[in-house]
KOLPA-269744 format. One record per atom (N, C-alpha, C, O): atom name; x, y, z; residue in three letters. Coordinates in steps of 0.02 Angstrom, whole numbers, always signed. Example, Ala and Ser with C-alpha at 12.3 -4.5 7.8 and 13.67 -1.06 7.14 Angstrom:
<vogus>
N; +660; -284; +390; ALA;
CA; +615; -225; +390; ALA;
C; +660; -165; +390; ALA;
O; +712; -166; +423; ALA;
N; +642; -112; +354; SER;
CA; +684; -53; +357; SER;
C; +645; +2; +394; SER;
O; +670; +57; +402; SER;
</vogus>
This chain:
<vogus>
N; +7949; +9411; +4010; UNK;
CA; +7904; +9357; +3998; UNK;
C; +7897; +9345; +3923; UNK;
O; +7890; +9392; +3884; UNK;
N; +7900; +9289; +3905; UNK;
CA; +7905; +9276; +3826; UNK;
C; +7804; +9276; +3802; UNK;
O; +7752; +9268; +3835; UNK;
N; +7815; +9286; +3754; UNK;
CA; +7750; +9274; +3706; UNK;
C; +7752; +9194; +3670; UNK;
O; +7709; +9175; +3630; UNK;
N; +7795; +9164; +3686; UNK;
CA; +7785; +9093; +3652; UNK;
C; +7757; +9038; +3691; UNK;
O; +7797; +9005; +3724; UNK;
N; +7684; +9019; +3691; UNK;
CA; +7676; +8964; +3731; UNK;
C; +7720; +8911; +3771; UNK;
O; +7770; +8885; +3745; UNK;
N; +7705; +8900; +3815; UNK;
CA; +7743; +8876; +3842; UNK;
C; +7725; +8802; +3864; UNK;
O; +7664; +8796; +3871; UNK;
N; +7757; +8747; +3876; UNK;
CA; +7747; +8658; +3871; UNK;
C; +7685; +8669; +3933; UNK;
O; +7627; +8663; +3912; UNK;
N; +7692; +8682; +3992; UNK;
CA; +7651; +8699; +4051; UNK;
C; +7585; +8706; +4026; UNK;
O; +7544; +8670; +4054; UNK;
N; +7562; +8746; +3974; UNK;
CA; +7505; +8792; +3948; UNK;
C; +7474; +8721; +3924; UNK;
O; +7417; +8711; +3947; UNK;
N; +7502; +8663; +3878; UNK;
CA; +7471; +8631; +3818; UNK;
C; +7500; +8591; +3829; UNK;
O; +7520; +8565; +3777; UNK;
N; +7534; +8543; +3912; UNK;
CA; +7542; +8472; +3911; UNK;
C; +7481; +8418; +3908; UNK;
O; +7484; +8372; +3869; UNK;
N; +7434; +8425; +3945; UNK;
CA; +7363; +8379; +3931; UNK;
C; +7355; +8371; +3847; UNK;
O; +7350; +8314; +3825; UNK;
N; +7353; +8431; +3797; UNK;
CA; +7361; +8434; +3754; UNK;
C; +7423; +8378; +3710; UNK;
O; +7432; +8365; +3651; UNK;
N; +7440; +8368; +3742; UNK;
CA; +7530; +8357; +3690; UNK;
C; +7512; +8271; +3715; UNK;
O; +7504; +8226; +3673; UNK;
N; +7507; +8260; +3796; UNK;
CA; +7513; +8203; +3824; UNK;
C; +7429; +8148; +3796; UNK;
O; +7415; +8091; +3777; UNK;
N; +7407; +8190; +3805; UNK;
CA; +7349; +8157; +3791; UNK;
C; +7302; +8164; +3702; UNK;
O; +7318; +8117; +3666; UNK;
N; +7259; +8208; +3674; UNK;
CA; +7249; +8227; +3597; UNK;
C; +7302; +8185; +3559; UNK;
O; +7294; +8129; +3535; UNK;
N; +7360; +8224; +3559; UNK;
CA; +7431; +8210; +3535; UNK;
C; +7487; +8141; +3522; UNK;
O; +7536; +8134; +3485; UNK;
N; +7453; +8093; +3573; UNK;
CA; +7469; +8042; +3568; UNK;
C; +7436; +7974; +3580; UNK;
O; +7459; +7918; +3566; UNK;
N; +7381; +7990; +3608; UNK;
CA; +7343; +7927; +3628; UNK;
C; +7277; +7926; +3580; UNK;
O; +7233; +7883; +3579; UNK;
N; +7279; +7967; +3551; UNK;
CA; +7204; +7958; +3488; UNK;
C; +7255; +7935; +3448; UNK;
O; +7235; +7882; +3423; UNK;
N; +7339; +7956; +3418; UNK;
CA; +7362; +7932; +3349; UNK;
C; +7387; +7862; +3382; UNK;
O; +7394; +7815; +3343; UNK;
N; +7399; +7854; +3447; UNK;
CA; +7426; +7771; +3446; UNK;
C; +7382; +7726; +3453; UNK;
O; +7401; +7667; +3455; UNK;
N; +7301; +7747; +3458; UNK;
CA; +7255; +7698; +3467; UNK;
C; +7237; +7688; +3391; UNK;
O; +7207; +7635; +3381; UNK;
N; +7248; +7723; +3340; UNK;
CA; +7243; +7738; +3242; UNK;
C; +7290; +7693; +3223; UNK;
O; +7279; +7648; +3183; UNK;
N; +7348; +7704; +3256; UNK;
CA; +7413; +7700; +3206; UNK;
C; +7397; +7591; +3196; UNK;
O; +7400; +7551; +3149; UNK;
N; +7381; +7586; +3268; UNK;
CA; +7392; +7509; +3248; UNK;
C; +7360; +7451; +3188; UNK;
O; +7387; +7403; +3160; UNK;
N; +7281; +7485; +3184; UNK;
CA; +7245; +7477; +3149; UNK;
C; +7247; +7466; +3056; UNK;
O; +7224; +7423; +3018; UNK;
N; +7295; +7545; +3041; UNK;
CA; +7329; +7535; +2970; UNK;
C; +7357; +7491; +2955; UNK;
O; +7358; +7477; +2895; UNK;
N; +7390; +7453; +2996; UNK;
CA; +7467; +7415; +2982; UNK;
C; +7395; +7354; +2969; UNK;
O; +7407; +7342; +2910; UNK;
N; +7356; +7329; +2979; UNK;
CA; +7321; +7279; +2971; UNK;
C; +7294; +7255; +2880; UNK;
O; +7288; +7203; +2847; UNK;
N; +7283; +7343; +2868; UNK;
CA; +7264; +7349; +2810; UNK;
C; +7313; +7317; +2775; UNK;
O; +7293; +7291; +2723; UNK;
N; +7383; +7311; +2791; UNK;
CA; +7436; +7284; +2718; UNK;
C; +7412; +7197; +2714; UNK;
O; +7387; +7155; +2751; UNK;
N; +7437; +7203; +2651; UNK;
CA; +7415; +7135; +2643; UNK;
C; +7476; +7069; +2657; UNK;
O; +7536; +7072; +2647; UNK;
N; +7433; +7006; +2683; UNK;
CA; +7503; +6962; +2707; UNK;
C; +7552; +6959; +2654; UNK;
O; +7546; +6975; +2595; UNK;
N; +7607; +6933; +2691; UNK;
CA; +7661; +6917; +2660; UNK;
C; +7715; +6966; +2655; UNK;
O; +7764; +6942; +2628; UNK;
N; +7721; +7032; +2675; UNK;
CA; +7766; +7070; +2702; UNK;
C; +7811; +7050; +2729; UNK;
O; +7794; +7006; +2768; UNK;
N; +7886; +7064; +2730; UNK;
CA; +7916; +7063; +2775; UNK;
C; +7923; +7099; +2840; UNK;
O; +7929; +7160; +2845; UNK;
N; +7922; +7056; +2890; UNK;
CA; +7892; +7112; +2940; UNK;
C; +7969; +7136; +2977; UNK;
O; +7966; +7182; +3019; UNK;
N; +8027; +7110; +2964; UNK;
CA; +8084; +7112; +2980; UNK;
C; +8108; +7203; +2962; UNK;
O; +8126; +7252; +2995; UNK;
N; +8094; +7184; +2887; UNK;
CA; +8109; +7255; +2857; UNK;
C; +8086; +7298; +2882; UNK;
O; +8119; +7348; +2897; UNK;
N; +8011; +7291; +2897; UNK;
CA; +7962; +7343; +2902; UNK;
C; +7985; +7349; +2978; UNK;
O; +8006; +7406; +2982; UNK;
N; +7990; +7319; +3038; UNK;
CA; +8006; +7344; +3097; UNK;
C; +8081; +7373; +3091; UNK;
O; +8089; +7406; +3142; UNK;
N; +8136; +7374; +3053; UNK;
CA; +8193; +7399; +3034; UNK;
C; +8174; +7486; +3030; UNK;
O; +8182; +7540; +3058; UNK;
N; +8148; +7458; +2983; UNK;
CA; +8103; +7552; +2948; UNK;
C; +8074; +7605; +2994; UNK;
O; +8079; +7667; +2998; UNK;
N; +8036; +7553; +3030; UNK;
CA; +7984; +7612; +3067; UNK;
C; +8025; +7599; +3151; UNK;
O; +7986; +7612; +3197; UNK;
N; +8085; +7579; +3171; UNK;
CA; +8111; +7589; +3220; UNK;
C; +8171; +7658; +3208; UNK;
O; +8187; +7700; +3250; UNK;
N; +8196; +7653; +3135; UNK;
CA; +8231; +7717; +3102; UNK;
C; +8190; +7785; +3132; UNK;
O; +8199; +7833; +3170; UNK;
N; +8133; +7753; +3085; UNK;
CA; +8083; +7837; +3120; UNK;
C; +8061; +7847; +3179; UNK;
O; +8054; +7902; +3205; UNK;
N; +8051; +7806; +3199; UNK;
CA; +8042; +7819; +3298; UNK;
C; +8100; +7856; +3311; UNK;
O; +8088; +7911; +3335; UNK;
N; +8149; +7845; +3304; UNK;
CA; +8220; +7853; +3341; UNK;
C; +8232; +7943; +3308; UNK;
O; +8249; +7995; +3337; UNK;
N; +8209; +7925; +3219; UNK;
CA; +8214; +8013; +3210; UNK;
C; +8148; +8061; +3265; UNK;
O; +8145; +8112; +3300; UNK;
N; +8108; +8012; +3245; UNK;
CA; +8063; +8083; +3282; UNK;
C; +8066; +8096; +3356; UNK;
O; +8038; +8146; +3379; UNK;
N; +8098; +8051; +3398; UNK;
CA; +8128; +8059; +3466; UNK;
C; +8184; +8114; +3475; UNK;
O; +8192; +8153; +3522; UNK;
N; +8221; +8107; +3415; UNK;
CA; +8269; +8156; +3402; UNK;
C; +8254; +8215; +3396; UNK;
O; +8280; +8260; +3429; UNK;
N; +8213; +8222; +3356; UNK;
CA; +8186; +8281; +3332; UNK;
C; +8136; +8324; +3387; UNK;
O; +8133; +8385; +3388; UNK;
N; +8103; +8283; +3429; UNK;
CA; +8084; +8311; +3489; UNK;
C; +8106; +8311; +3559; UNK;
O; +8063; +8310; +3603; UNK;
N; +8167; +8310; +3573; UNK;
CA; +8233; +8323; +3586; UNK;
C; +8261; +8357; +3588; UNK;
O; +8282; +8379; +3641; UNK;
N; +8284; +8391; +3511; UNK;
CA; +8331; +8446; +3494; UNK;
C; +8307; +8505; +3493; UNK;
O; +8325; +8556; +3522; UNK;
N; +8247; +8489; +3438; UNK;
CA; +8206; +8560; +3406; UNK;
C; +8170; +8589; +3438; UNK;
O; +8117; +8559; +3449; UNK;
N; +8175; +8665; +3471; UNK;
CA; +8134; +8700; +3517; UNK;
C; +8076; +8748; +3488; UNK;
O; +8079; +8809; +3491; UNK;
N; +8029; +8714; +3462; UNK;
CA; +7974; +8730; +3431; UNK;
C; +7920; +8680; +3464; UNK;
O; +7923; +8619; +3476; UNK;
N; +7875; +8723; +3471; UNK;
CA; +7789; +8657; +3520; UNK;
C; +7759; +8662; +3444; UNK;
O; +7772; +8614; +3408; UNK;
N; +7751; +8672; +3438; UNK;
CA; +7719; +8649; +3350; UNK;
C; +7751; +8586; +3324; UNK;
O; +7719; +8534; +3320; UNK;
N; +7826; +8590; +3301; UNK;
CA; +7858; +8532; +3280; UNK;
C; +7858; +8465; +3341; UNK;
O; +7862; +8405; +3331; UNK;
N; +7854; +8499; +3396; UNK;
CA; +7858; +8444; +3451; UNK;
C; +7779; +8412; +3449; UNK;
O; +7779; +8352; +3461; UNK;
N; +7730; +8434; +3440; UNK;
CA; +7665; +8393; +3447; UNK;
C; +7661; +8372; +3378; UNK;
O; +7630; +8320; +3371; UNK;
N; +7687; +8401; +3321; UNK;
CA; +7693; +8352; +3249; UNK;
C; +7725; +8292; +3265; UNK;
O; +7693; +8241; +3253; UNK;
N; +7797; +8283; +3297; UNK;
CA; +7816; +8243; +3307; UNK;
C; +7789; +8187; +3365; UNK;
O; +7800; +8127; +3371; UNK;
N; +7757; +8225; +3395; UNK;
CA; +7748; +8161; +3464; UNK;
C; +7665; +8117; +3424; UNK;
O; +7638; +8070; +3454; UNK;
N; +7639; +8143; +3361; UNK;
CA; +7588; +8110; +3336; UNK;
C; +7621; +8073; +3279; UNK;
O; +7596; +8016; +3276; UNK;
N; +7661; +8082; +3240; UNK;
CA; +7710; +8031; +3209; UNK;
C; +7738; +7977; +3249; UNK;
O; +7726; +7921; +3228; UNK;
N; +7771; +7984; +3300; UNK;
CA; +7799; +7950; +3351; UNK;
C; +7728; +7898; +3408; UNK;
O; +7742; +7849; +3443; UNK;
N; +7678; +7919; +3402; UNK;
CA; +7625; +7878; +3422; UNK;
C; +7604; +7827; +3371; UNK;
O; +7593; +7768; +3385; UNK;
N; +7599; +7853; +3310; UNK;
CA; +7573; +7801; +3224; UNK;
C; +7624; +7759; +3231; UNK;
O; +7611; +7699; +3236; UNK;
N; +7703; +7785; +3233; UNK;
CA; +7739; +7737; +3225; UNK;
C; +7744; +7650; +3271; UNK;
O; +7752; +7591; +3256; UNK;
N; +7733; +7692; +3334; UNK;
CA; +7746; +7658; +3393; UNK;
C; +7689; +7579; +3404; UNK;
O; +7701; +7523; +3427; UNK;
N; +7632; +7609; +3377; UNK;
CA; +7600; +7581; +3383; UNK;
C; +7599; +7532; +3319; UNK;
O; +7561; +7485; +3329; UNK;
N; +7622; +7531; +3275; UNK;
CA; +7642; +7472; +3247; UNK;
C; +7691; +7422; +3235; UNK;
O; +7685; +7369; +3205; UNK;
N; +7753; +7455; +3271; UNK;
CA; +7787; +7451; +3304; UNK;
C; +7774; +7381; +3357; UNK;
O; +7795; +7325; +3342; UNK;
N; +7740; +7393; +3414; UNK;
CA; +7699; +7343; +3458; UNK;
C; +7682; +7291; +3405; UNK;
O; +7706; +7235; +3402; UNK;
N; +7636; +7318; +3362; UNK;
CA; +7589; +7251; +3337; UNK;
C; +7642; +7196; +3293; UNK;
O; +7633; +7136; +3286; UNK;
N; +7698; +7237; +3266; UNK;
CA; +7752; +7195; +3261; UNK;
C; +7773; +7129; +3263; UNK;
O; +7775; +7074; +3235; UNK;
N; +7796; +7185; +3342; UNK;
CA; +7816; +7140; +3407; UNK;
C; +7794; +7072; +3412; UNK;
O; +7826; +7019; +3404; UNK;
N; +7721; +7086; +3430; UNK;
CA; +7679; +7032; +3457; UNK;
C; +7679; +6982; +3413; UNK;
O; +7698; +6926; +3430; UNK;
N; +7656; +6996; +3346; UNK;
CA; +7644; +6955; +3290; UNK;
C; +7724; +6902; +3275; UNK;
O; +7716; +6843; +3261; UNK;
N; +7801; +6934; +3281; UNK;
CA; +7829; +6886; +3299; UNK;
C; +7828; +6859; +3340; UNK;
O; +7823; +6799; +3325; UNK;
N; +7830; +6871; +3411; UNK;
CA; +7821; +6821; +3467; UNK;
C; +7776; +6774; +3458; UNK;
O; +7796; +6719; +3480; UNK;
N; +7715; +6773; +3430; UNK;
CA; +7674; +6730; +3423; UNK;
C; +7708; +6674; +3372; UNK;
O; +7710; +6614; +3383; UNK;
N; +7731; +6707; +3317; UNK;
CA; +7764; +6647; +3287; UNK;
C; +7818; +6592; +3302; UNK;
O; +7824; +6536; +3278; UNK;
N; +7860; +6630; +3354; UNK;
CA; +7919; +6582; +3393; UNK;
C; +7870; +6549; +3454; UNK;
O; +7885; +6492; +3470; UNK;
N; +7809; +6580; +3493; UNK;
CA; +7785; +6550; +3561; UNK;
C; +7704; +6535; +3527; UNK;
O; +7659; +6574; +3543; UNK;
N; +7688; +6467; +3471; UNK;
CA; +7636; +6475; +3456; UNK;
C; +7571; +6468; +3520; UNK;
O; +7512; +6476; +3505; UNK;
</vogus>
């Protein structure tokens, strides 16, 4: 029997704390920038880091690095969405 926690022990933890308090945060920041951004770039950027930290919790068999990552991966995501929307609105006024 191992001594290293195990995903079973600290999924409510991981699924819920871990990602739904930082993706209900994350969207909010992105508001703070001020207009005139490109939002092209900026969804370029933060789809890079989604894709690393998917990776990274994926590969790396550590629950520490995996709940670092799945709260990076919530901030991201969620601005990510607001993105989204904010172009669609501009092509479907």
């Amino acid at each position: 029997m191992s001594s290293y926690p195990t995903m079973e022990t600290y999924y409510s933890w991981i699924a819920g704390v871990c990602y739904v308090l930082p993706f209900s945060i994350g969207g909010m920041s992105l508001n703070l920038l001020k207009p005139g951004y490109n939002r092209t770039a900026l969804l370029i950027v933060l789809l890079v880091f989604a894709s690393g930290t998917t990776l990274v919790q994926g590969t790396v068999d550590s629950l520490p690095i995996f709940a670092v990552m799945r709260i990076i991966h919530a901030l991201i995501n969620s601005a990510i969405l607001i993105l989204i929307f904010d172009t669609i609105a501009d092509y479907f006024p």
